[in-house]
DRENPA-949536 format. One record per residue (C-alpha): residue number from 1; residue in three letters; chain; x, y, z. Coordinates in pm, 1 decimal. Layout:
N
PT, NUM, ALA, A, X, Y, Z .
...
! end
This chain:
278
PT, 1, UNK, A, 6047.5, 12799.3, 8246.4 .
PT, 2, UNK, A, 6388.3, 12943.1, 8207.4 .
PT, 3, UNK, A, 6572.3, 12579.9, 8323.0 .
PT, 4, UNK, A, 6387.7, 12426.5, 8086.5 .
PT, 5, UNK, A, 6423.8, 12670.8, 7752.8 .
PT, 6, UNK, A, 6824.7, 12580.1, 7885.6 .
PT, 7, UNK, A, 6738.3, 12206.7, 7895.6 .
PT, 8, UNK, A, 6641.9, 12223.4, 7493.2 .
PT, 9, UNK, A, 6925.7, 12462.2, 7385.4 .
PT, 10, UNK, A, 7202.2, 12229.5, 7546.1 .
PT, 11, UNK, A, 6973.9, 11936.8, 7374.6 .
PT, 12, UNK, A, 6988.9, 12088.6, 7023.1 .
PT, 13, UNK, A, 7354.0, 12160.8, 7082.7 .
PT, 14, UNK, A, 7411.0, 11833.7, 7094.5 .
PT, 15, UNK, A, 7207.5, 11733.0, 6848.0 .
PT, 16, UNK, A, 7423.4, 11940.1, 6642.6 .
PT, 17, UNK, A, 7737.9, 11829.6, 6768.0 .
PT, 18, UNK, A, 7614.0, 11476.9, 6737.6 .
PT, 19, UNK, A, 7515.7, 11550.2, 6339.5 .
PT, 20, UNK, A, 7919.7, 11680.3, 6313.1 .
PT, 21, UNK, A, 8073.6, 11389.1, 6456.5 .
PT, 22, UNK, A, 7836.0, 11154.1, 6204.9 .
PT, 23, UNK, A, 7941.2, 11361.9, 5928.2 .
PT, 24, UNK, A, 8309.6, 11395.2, 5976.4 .
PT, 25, UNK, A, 8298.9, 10973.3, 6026.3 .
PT, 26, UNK, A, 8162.3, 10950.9, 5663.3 .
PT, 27, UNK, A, 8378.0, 11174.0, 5523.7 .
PT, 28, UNK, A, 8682.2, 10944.6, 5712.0 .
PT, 29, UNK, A, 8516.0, 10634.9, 5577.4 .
PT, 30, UNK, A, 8539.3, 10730.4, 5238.1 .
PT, 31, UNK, A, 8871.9, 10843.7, 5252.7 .
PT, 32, UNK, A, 9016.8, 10551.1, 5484.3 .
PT, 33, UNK, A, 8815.2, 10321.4, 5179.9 .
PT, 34, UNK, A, 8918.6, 10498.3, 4863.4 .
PT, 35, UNK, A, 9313.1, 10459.3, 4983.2 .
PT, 36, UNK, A, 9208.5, 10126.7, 5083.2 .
PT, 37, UNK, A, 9153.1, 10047.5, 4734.8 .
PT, 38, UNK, A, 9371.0, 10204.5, 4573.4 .
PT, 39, UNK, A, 9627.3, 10052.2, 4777.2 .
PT, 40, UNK, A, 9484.1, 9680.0, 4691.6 .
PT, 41, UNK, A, 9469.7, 9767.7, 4313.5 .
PT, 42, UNK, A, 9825.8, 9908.3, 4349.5 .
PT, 43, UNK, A, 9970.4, 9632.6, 4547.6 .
PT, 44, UNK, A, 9804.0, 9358.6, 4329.1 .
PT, 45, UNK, A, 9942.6, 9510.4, 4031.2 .
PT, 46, UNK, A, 10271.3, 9511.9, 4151.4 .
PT, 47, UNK, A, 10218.2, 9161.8, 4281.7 .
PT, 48, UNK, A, 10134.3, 9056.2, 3927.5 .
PT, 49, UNK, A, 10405.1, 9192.0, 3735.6 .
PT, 50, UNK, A, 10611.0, 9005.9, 3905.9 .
PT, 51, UNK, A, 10497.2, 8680.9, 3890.9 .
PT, 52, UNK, A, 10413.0, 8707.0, 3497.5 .
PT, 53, UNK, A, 10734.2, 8931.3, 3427.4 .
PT, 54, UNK, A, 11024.1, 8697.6, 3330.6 .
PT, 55, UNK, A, 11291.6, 8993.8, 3418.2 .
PT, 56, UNK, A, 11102.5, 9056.7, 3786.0 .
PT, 57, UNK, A, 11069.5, 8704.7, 3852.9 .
PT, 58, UNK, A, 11421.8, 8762.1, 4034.2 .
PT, 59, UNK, A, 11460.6, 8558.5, 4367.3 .
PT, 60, UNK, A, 11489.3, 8885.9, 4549.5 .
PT, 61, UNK, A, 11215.3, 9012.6, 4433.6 .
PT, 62, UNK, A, 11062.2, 8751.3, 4647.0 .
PT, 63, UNK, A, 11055.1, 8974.6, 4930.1 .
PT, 64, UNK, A, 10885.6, 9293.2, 4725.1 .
PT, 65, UNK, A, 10628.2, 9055.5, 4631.0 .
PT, 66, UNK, A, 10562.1, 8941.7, 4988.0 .
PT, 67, UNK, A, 10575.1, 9326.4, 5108.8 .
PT, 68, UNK, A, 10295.4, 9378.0, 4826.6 .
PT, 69, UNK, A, 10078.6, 9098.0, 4933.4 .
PT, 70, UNK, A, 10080.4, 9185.9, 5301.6 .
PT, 71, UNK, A, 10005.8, 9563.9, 5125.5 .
PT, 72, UNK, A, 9718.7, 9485.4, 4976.0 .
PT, 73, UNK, A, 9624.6, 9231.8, 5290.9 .
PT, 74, UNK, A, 9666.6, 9502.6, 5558.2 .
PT, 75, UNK, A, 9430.4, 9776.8, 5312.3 .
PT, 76, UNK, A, 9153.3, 9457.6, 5276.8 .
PT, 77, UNK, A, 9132.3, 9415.1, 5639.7 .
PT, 78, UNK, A, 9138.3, 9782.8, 5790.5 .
PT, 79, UNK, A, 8816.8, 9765.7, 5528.4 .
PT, 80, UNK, A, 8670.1, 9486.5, 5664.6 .
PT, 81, UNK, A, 8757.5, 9618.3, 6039.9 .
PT, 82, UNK, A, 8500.7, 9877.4, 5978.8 .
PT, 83, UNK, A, 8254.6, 9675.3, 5786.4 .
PT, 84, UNK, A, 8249.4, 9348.2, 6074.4 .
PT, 85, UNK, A, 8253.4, 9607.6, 6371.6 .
PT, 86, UNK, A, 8604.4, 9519.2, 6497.4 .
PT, 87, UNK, A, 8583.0, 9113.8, 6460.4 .
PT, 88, UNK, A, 8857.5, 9005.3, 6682.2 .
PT, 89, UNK, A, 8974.4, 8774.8, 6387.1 .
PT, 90, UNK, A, 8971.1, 9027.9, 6168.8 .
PT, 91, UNK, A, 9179.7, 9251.4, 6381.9 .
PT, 92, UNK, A, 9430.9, 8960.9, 6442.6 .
PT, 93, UNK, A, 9479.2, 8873.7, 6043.4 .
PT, 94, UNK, A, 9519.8, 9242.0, 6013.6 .
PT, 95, UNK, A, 9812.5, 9308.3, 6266.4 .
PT, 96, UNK, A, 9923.1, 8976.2, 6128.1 .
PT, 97, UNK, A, 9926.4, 9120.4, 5801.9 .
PT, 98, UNK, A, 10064.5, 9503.8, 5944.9 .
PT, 99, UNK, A, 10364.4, 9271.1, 6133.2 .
PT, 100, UNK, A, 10418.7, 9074.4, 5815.0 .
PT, 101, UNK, A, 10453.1, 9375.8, 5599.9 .
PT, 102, UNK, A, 10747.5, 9516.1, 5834.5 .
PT, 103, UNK, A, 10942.1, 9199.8, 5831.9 .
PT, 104, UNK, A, 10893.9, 9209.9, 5454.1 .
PT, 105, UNK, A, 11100.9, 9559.4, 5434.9 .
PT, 106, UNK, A, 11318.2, 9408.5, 5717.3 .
PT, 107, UNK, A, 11400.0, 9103.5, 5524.3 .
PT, 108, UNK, A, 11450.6, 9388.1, 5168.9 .
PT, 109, UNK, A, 11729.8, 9529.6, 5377.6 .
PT, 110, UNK, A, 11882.7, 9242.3, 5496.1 .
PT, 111, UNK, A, 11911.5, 9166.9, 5100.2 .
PT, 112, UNK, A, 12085.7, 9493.3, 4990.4 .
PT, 113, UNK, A, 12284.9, 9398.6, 5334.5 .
PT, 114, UNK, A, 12430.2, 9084.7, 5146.2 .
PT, 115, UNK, A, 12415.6, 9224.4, 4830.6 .
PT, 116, UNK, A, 12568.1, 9510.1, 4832.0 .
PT, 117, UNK, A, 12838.8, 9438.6, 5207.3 .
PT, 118, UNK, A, 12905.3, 9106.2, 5343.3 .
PT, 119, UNK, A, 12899.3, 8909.0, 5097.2 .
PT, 120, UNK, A, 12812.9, 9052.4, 4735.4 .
PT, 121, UNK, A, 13074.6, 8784.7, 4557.8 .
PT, 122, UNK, A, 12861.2, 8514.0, 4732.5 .
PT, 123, UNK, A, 12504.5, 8682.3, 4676.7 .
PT, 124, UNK, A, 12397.5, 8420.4, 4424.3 .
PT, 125, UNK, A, 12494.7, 8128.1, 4646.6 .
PT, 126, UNK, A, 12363.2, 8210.9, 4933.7 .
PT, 127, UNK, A, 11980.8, 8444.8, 4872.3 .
PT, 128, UNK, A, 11871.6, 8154.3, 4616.3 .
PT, 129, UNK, A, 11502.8, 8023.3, 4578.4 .
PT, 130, UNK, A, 11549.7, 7764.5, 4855.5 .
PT, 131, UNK, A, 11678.3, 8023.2, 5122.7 .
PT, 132, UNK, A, 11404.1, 8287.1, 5029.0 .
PT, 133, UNK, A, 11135.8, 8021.0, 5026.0 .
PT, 134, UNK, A, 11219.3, 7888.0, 5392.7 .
PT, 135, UNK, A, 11265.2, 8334.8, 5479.1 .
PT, 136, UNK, A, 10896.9, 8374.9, 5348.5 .
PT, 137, UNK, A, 10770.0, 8047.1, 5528.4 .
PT, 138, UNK, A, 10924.0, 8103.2, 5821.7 .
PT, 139, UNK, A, 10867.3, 8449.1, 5874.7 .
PT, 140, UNK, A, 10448.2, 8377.4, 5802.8 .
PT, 141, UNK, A, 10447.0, 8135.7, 6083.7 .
PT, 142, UNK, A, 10618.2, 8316.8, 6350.7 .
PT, 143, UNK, A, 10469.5, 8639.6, 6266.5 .
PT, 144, UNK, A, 10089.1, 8442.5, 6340.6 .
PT, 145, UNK, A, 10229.1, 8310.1, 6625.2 .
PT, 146, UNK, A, 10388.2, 8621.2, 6764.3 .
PT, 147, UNK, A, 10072.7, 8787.7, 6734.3 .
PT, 148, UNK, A, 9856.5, 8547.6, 6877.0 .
PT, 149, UNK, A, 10054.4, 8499.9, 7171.3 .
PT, 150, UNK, A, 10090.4, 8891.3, 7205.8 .
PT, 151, UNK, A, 9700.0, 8887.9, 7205.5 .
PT, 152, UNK, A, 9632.1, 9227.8, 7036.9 .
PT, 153, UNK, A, 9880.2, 9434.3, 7307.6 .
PT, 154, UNK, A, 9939.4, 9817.3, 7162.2 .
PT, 155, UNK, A, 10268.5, 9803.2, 7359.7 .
PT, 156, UNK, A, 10419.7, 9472.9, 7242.5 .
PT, 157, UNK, A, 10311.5, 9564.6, 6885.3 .
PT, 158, UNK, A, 10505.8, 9921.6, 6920.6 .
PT, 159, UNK, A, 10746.0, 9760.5, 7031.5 .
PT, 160, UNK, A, 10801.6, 9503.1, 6742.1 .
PT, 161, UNK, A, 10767.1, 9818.1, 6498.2 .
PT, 162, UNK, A, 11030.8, 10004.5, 6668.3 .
PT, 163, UNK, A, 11317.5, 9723.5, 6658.3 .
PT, 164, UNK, A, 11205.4, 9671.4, 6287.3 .
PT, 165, UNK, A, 11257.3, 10042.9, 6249.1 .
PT, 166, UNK, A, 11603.4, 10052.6, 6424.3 .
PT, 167, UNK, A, 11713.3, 9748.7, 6204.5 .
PT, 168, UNK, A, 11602.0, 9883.4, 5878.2 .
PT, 169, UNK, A, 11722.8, 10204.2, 5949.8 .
PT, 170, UNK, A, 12061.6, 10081.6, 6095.2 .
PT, 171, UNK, A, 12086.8, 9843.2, 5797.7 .
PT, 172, UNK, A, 12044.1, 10119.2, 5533.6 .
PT, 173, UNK, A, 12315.8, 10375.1, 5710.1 .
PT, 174, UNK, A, 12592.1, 10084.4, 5668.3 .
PT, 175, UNK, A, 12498.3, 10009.3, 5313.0 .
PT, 176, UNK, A, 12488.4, 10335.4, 5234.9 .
PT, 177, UNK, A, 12808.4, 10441.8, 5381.5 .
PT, 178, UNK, A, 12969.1, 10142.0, 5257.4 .
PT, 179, UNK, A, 12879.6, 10236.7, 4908.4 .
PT, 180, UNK, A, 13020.0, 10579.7, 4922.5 .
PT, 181, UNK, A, 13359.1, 10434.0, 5040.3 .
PT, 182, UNK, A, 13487.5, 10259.0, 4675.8 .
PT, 183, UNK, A, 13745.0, 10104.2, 4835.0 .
PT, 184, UNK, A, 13544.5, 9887.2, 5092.2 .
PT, 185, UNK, A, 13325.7, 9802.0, 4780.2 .
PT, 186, UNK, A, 13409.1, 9508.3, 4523.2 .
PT, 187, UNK, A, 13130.5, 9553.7, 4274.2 .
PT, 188, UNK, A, 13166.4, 9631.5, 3949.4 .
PT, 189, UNK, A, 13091.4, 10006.7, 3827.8 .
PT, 190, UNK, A, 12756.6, 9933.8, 3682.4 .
PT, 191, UNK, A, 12668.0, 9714.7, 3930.3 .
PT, 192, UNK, A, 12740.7, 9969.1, 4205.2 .
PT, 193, UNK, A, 12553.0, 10235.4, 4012.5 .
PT, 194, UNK, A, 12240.5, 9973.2, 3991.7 .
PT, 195, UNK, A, 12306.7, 9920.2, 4399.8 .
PT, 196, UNK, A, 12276.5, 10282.6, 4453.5 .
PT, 197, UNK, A, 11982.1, 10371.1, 4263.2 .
PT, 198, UNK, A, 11774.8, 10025.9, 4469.9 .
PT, 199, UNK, A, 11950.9, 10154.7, 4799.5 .
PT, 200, UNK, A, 11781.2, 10509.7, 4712.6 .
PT, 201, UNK, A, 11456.0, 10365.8, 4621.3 .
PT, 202, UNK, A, 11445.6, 10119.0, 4927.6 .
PT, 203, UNK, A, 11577.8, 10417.9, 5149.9 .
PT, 204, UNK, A, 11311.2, 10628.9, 5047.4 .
PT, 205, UNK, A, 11035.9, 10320.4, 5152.4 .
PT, 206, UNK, A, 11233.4, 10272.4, 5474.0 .
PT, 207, UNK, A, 11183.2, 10654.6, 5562.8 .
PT, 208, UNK, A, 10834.6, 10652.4, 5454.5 .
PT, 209, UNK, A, 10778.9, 10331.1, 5701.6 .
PT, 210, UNK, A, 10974.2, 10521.7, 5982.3 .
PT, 211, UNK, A, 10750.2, 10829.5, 5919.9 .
PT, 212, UNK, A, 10413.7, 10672.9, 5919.4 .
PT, 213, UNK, A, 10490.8, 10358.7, 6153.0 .
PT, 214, UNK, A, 10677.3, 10665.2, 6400.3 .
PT, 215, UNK, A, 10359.2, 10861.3, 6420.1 .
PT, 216, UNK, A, 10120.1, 10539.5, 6483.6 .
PT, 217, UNK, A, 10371.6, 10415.6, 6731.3 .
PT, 218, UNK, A, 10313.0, 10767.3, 6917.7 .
PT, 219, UNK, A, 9981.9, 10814.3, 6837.0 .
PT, 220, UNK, A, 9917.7, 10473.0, 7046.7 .
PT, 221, UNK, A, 10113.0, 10572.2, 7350.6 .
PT, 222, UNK, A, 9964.6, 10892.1, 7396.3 .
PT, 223, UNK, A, 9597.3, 10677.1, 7327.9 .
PT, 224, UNK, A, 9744.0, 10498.4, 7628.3 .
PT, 225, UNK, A, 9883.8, 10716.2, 7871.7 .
PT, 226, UNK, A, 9567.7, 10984.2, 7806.6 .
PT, 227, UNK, A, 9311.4, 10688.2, 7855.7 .
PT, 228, UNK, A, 9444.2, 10540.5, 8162.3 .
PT, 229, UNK, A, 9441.2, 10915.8, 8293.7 .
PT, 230, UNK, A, 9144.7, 11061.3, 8183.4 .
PT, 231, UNK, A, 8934.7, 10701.7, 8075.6 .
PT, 232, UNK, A, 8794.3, 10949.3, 7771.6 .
PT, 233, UNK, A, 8713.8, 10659.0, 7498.2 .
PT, 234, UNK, A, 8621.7, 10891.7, 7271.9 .
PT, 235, UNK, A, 8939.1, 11021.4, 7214.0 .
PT, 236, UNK, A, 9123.9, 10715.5, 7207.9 .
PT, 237, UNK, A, 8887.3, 10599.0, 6957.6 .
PT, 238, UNK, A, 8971.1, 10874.0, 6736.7 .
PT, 239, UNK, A, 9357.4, 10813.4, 6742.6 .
PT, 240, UNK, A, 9318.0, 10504.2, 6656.1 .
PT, 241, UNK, A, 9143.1, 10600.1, 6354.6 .
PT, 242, UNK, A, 9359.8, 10844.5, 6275.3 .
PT, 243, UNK, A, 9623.1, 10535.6, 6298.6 .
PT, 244, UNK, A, 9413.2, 10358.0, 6070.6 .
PT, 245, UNK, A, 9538.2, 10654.4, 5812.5 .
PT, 246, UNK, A, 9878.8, 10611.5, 5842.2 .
PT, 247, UNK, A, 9811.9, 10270.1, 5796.1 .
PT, 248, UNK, A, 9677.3, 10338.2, 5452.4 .
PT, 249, UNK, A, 9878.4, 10540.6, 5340.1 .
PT, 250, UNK, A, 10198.3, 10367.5, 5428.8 .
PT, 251, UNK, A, 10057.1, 10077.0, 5196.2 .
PT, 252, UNK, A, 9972.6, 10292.0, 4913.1 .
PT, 253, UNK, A, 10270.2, 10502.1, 4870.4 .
PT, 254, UNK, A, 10527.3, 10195.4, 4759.6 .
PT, 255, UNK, A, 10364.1, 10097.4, 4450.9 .
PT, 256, UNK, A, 10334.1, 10478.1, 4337.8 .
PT, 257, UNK, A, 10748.1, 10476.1, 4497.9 .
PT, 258, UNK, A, 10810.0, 10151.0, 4265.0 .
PT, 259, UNK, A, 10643.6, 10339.3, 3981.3 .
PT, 260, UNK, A, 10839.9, 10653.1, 4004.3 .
PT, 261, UNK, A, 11201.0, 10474.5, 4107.2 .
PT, 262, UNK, A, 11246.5, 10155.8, 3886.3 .
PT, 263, UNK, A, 11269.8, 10132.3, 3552.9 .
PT, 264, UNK, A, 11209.9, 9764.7, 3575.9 .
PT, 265, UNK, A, 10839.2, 9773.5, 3662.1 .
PT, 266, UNK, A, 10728.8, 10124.6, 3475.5 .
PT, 267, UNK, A, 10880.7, 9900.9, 3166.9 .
PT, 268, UNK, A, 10691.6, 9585.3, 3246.6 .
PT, 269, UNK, A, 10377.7, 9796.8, 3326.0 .
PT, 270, UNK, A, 10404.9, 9933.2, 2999.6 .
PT, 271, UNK, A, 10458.9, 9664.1, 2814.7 .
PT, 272, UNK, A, 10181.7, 9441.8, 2978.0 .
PT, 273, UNK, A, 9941.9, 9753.7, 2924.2 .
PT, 274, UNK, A, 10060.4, 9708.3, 2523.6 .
PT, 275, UNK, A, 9950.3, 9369.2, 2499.2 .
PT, 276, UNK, A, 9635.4, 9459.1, 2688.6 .
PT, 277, UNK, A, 9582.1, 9707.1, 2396.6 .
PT, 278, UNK, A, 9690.8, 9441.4, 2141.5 .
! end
């Protein structure tokens, strides 16, 4: 009698525990799919300013506009992740799209690099439409291929995001001591003032890349190491949905970063949302 009055407490005890876990999952779909959103409306907008903005239809903004479609890409297909049950295409076009969104910020740096360093008399000459077209093209094929022939591997993908994450950071650090030493620097006064307030606003994306891309990165290798050890799925599961968060957030926070920085797009926003009105 007494084993089995145990049997039905541990059974409604887990019943309960079981109800939790369902629970807390909704509540993390809805938030995972409300930043989803957000992030494709935000990264859309952006995306759209600048193609029907005359003053952000700059060649370097060629690169911002490919970091906001793979944005709004990567937030689409951690959506559909959920919604397909982990299609294995799916979860290719979205590390396709995760990969393709650091070489975007990669390829922003390497910009200000020849901007603002090695060659900021020859800027014009050599980031033109031609050069950034091939960049974009290129960088869409290899990142498919890459991925494909990595085949989904947490370590080779962690690996990719840390050398983007040395570069970008490494990148930044020259620019930005270069800036602060005038006499390295041949720009002009305004145009060295305009430098510094991009290099803070693309400094600011970098860091929150590091940040989120840093944590995922870990989060990952301890999934890993604690798997192999302990084989609890569970718990690997669960950091990599709490991956899937950093994700999101990453892609939301540089549209609300462009809104806040650059006077350029809170201008065109404005200005669009006028004739809207109109």
């Amino acid at each position: 009698m007494e084993e089995s009055k145990t049997s039905l407490n541990l059974t409604s005890q887990d019943l309960d525990n079981g109800v939790g876990i369902i629970n807390g999952f909704i509540v993390y779909l809805v938030l995972i799919n409300v930043m989803c959103v957000f992030s494709i409306l935000a990264n859309s907008f952006v995306l759209f300013l600048i193609l029907a903005t005359k003053k952000l239809r700059r060649v370097q903004n060629v690169f911002v506009s490919l970091l906001a479609f793979a944005d709004a890409s990567s937030s689409l297909f951690i959506i559909l992740v959920y919604t397909l049950s982990f299609n294995l295409f799916v979860v290719y076009m979205l590390n396709v799209c995760l990969v393709l969104s650091h070489c975007s910020i990669a390829c922003i740096a390497i910009d200000r690099y020849i901007a603002l360093v090695w060659a900021p008399m020859k800027y014009h000459l050599i980031v033109t439409k031609k050069t950034c077209t091939i960049a974009v093209i290129t960088v869409i094929i290899f990142k498919a291929v890459f991925i494909a022939l990595a085949e989904g591997s947490t370590f080779i993908l962690a690996m990719s995001t840390m050398v983007y994450m040395i570069l970008n950071t490494t990148l930044y650090i020259t620019i930005y001591k270069t800036i602060c030493n005038n006499k390295d620097c041949v720009l002009s006064t305004q145009k060295l003032k305009k430098g510094k307030k991009m290099l803070i606003t693309f400094c600011v994306i970098v860091l929150v890349f590091d940040i989120t891309n840093g944590l995922t990165v870990l989060i990952h290798s301890v999934g890993l190491i604690f798997v192999a050890s302990t084989d609890d799925a569970t718990t690997h599961f669960l950091l990599y949905y709490i991956s899937f968060c950093l994700m999101s957030v990453n892609a939301l926070v540089n549209p609300i970063i462009y809104w806040f920085r650059l006077t350029e797009f809170r201008k065109a926003a404005k200005e669009m949302a006028c004739i809207q009105v109109g």
